[in-house]
C-alpha positions in Angstrom: 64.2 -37.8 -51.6 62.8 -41.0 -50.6 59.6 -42.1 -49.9 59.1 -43.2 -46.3 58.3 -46.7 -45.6 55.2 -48.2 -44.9 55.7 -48.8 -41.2 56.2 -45.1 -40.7 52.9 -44.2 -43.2 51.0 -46.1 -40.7 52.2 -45.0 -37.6 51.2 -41.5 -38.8 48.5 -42.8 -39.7 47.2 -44.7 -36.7 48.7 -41.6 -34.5 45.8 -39.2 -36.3 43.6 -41.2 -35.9 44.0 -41.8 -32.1 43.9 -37.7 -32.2 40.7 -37.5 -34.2 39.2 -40.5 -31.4 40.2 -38.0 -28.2 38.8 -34.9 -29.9 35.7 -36.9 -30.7 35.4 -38.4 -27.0 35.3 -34.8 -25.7 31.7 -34.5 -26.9 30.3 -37.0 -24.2 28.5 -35.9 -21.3 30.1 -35.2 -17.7 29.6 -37.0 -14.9 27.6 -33.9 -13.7 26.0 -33.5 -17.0 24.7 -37.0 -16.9 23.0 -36.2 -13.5 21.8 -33.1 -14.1 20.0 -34.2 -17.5 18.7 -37.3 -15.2 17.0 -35.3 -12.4 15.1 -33.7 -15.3 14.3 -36.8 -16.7 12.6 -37.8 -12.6 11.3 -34.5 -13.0 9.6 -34.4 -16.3 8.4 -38.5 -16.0 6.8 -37.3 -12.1 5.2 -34.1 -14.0 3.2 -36.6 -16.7 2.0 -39.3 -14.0 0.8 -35.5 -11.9 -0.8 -34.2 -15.4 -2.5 -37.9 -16.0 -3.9 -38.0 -12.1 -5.1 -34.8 -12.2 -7.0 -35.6 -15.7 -8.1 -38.5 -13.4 -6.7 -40.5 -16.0 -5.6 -43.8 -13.9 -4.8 -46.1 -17.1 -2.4 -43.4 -18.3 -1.5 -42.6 -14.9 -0.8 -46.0 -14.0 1.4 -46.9 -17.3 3.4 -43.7 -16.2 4.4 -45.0 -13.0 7.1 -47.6 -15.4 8.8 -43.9 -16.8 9.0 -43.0 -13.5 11.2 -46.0 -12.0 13.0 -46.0 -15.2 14.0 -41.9 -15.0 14.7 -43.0 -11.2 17.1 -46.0 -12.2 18.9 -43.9 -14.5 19.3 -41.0 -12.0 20.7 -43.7 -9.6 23.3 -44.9 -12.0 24.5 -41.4 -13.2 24.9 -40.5 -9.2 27.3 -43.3 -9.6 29.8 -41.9 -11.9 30.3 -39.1 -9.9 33.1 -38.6 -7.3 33.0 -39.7 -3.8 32.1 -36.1 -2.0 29.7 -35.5 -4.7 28.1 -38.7 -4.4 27.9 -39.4 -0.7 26.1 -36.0 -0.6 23.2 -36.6 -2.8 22.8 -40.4 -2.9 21.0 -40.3 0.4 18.5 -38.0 -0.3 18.0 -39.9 -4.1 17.8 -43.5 -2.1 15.2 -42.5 0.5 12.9 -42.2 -2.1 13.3 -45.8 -3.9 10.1 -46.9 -1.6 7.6 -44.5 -2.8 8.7 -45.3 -6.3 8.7 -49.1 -6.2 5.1 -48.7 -4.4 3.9 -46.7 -7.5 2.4 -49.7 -9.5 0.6 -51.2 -6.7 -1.8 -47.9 -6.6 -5.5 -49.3 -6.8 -7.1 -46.5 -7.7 -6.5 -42.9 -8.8 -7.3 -41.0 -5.3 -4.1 -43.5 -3.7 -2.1 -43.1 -6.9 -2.3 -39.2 -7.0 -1.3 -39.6 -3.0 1.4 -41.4 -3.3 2.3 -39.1 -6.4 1.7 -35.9 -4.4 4.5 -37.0 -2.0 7.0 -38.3 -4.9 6.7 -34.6 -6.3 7.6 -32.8 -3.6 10.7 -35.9 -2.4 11.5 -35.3 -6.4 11.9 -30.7 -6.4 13.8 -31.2 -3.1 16.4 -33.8 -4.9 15.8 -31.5 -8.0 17.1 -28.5 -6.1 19.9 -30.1 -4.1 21.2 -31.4 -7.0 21.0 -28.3 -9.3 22.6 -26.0 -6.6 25.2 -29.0 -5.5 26.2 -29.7 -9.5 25.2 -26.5 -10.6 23.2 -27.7 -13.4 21.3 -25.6 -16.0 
């Protein structure tokens, strides 16, 4: 019997490893999944600017506001990746609320922060919703 050349050993060798690379791939997140975890994120970084307001924390409040356009960003960029139907059905209810949020960090006190915060919420559960029942997140 003879021992196979080295050309072939590697081929084999490289051929595994492309297998062990597309099993491995499998693991990251869906389109869908992105967007789903992202909404949360809105949701959750909305939730602690609500909790610091009503605290009538404004420093805490205030710092907030920079999670809050950051979980928005993301959420933006993750309705991206998604397909055409999907996207032109949610990224117009997502981009009518880019005002509010930019306005957050000019707020000069707590009473127009936890207005402007008020309104976010509820823009934030309706987007939260759609996109829950639309991708039919967890």
């Amino acid at each position: 019997m003879t021992r196979p050349s080295r050309p072939r050993r590697w081929r084999g060798l490289a051929a595994t490893l492309v297998v062990i690379g597309a099993v491995s791939c499998s693991d990251d997140p869906t389109a869908e999944e992105r967007v789903c975890d992202a909404r949360t994120e809105l949701r959750e970084a909305v939730d602690d600017v609500v909790t610091d307001v009503q605290a009538a924390n404004f420093g805490e409040a205030s710092d907030g506001t920079a999670a809050v356009s950051e979980a928005y960003n993301e959420l933006v960029v993750a309705l991206d990746d998604l397909g055409q139907e999907q996207r032109q059905a949610l990224a117009p209810h997502v981009e009518g609320l880019a005002a509010d949020i930019e306005a957050l960090p000019d707020a000069q006190g707590l009473d127009e922060l936890g207005s402007s915060i008020d309104v976010i919420l509820s823009e934030v559960q309706q987007i939260y919703d759609e996109i829950t029942e639309a991708l039919q997140c967890e």
